[in-house]
N, C-alpha and C positions, 0 to 999 in steps of 0.2 A: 504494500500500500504506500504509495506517495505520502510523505509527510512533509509539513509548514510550520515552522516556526515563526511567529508576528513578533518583532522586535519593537519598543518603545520607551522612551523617557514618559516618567512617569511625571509628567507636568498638569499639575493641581487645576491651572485657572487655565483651561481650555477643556474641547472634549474629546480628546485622544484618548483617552483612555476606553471610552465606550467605548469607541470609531473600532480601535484595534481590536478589540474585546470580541467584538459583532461579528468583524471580521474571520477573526478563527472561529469562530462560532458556526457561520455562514459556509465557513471553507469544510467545516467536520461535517455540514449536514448534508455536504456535495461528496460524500466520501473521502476527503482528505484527513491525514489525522492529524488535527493542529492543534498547536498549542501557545503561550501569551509569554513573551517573557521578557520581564520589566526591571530598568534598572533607575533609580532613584534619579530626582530633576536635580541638574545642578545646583539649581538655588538651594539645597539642600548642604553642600560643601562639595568640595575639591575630591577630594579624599571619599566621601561617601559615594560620588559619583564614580566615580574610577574605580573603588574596588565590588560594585551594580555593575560594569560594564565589563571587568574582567571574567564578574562569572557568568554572564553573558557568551562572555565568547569562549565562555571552554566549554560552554554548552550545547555551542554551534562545532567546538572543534572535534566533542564528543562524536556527535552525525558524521562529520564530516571522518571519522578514523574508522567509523561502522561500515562506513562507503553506502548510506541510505540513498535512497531515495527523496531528495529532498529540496525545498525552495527556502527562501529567507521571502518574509515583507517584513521593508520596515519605511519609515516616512522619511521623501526631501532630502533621499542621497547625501544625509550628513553624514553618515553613519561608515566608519573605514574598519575593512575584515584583514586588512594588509600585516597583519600578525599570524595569523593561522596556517599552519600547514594545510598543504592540500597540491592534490594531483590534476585538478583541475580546476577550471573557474566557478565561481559558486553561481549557482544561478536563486536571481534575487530580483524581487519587486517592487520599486519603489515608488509609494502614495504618494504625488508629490499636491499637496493640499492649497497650493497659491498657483501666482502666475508663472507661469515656467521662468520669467525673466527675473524673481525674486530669488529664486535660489539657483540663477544661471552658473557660478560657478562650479556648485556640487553634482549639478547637471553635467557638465561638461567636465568632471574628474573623476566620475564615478567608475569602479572598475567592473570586472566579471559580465558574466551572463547575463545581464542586467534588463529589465524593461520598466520604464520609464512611465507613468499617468499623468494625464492634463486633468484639469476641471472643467474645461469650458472649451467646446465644440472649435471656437475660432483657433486657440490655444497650436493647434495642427500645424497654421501656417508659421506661426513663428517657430517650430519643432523642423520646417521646411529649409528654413531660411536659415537657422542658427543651426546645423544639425551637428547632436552628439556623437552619431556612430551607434547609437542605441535605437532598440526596439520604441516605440511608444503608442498608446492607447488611451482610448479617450474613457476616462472612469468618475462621475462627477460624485460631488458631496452626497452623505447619506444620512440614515438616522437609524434610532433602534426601531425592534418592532411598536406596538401600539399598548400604551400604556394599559393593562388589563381596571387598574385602580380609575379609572373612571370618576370623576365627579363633576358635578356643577357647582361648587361651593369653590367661587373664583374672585376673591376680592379686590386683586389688581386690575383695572381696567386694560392699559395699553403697558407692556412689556419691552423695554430693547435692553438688548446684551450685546457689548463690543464696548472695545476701547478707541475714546475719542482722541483728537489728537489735530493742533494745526500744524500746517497751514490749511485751511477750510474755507478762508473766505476770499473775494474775488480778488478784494486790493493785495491781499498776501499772496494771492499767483502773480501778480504782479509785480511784486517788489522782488520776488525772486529769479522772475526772467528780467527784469530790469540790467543786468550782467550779461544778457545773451548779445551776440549780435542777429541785425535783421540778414536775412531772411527768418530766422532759426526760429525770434521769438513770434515773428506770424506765424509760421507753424504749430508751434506749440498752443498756441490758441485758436488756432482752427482745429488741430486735434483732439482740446478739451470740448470744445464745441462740437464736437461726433460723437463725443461719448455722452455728455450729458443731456444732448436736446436731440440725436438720431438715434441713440440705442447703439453707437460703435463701441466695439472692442480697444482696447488702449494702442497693442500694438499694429494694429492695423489701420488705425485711424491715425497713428503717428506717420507710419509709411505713408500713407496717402497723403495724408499733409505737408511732408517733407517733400516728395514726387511732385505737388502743386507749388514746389516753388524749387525745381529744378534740384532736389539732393538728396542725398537716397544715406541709407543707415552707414552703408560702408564707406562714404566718401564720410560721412561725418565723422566715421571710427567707431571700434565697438563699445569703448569705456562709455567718452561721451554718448552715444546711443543709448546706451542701458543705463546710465545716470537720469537721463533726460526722459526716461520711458516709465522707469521707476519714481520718479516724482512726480509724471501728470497721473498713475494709476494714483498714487497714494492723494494727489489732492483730489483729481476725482471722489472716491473715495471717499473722503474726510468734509469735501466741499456737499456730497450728496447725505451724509448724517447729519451732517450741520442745518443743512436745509430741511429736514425729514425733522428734527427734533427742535427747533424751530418755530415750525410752521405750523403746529395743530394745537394751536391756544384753546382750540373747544373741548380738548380732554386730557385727562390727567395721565401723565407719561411717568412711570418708573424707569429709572436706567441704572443699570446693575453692568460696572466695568471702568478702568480707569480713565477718570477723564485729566487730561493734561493740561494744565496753562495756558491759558490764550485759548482756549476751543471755544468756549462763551466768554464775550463782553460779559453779560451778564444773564445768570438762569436765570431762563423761563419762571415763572411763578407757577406754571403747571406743571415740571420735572421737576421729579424727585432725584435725587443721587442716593444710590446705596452704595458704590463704592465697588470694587473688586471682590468678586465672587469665586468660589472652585466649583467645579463640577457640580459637583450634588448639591449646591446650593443653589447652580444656573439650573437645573433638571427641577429642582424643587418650587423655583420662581413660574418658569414655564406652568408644571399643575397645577398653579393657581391663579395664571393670567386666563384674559377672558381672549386678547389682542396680542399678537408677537408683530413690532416692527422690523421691519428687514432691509436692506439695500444691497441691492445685486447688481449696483452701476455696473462693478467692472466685470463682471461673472453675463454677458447679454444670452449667450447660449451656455450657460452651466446655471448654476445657485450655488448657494452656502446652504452650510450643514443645519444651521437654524431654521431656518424654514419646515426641513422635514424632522428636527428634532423636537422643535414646536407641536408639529401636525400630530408627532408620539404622545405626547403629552395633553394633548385635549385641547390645546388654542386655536384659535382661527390664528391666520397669519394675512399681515396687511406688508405688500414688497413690491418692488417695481416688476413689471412685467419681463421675462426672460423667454427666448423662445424656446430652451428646453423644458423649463415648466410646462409653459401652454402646449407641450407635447401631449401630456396625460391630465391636465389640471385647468382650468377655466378659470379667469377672474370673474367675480359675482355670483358663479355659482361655489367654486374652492376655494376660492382666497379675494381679499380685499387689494384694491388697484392705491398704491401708495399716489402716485402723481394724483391721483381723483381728490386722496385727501388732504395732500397738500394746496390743491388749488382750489379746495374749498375751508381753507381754513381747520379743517376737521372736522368739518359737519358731517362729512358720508363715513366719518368712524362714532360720533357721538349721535347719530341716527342709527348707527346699525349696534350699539349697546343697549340703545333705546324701545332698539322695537322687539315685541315678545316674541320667539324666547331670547333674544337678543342674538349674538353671533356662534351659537353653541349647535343649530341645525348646518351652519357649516361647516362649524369645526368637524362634526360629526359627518358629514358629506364628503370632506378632504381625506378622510380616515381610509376611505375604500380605496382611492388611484395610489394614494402613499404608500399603505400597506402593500400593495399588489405588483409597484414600480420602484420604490425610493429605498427600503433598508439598505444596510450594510449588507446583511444577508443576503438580497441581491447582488450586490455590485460586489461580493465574493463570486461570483459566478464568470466575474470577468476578468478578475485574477487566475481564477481556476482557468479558464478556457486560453488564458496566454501562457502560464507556465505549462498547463500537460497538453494543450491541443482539445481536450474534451469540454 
């Protein structure tokens, strides 16, 4: 029998540890025998980490001396096996959970048998353009399956989870291309301009942008290419939370993650801050929102993991439109259209808590395409079918 090992840092304030969890989880109910093996967050210490990591890999050296049958997943090609004996290359799958140009270097130094995942559909052509030498696949964010604990006893109204952060606001994209020369910084804001009001992709909306004023990624070079590509996604980004949290004065927003200096002049009087959260604390806010907000600027063909960790948990979820979503999922019938409530103030989220039974016949409506398309459990299937072919 084929066996997997899911490799992970055990990092408290995100949801990796599900994600991975799921995953073996998903891969054992496909016939693989897998198993989870976790080695302490470095914010933990130096020393803690390293000696997590060491037994880690005598764990893998263990497989590897039996001469099994066997794959490695682990997340974002951080991860180096360049210690280990072995007679051949290891073959290993790497979740990479952002945009591939976020963690282009580990990208581009990973070793062995290696295959590579995007999040989002467009994701392909920059994997074109920039090519590793590696396999890649397109595997978008998941969730677990469907919370069994059920309830309607939901006192937070509207939900978000993420860490804020500027630069966010228009005149800070500004001051920051203020350094470019022209052509570059028209570019750059005709790029921001694809993403935020066409629905474009960061790096392809940057190519085109560039290409409309005669200059292409390579003549620019790659550092600055990937410097300048990595700061319109992240204001995007940070410019489209800013705007989402904001802008709906008609209902009361919890936000749960850290938020950084400078990201509000001043809170809203209808957000709350709770601060940074860990897992089961984010999972446990979730069971008792009524509303998950979302932003999937840069994600236009993938989502984020909130969405359908939300949809687990019993929430409706209010997010910009994505075209991989509206694959299997409807706005108004599955999920709330975030632009709708931004450009009404918030009235088409303080209408839809309002009206009986308020937003919980969709939460409940969302549950069926989720369950049926979105787990991790699924998108085990797509690990499975690139490591054995089945």
């Amino acid at each position: 029998m084929t066996k997997a090992l899911v490799v992970l840092s055990d990092a408290r304030f995100s949801l990796l540890r599900s994600t991975c969890a799921e995953l073996a989880e998903g891969l054992a109910e496909l016939g693989v025998e897998a198993a989870l093996a976790c080695f302490p967050d470095p914010a933990d210490g130096q020393a803690a980490f390293e000696a997590g990591y060491d037994r880690v890999l005598a764990r893998i050296q263990a497989m590897v001396d039996a001469d099994d049958d066997f794959f490695l997943v682990d997340l974002n090609c951080k991860l180096s096996y360049t210690s280990l004996r072995r007679r051949r290359p290891l073959r290993r799958f790497s979740y990479v959970t952002d945009a591939p140009w976020s963690q282009f270097d580990h990208i581009h130094s990973v070793g062995d048998d290696t295959t590579i995942s995007y999040v989002d559909r467009h994701h392909a052509a920059f994997h074109q353009r920039f090519a590793s030498g590696r396999r890649t696949v397109f595997m978008p964010h998941g969730g677990p399956p469907p919370d069994p604990a059920w309830h309607d006893e939901r006192p937070i109204d509207v939900l978000f989870i993420g860490n804020l952060a500027p630069p966010c606001r228009m005149e800070q994209f500004e001051a920051a291309l203020a350094p470019l020369p022209e052509p570059l910084g028209r570019a750059a804001r005709l790029a921001l301009d694809m993403v935020l009001w066409d629905g474009g992709e960061p790096f392809t909306a940057l190519d085109g942008a560039l290409a409309a004023e005669g200059l292409t990624p390579e003549g620019l070079g790659l550092r600055p290419f990937l410097d300048l590509l990595r700061f319109l996604s992240a204001f995007a980004e940070s410019h489209a939370r800013h705007r989402l949290l904001t802008g709906l004065g008609r209902v009361r927003i919890t936000v749960a993650g850290r938020v950084a200096p400078g990201f509000f002049d001043t809170v809203p009087d209808n957000v709350h801050l709770l601060g940074m959260v860990d897992e089961a604390a984010a999972l446990a806010l979730m069971r008792r929102s009524r509303i998950l907000l979302n932003s999937v600027t840069v994600f236009p063909a993938g989502s984020h993991e909130r969405v359908w960790y939300a949809m687990a948990c019993g929430a409706a979820v209010c997010t910009e439109r994505s075209s991989f979503i509206g694959e299997t999922l409807d706005w108004g019938t599955h999920l709330l259209d975030a632009a709708d409530a931004i450009a009404s103030g918030g009235d088409t989220l303080a209408e839809a808590l309002a009206a009986p039974p308020g937003v919980l016949e969709m939460a409940r409506a969302a549950r069926i395409p989720y369950s049926a398309n979105h787990t991790w459990r699924r998108r085990a299937g797509i690990i499975r079918r690139a490591m054995t072919g089945g």
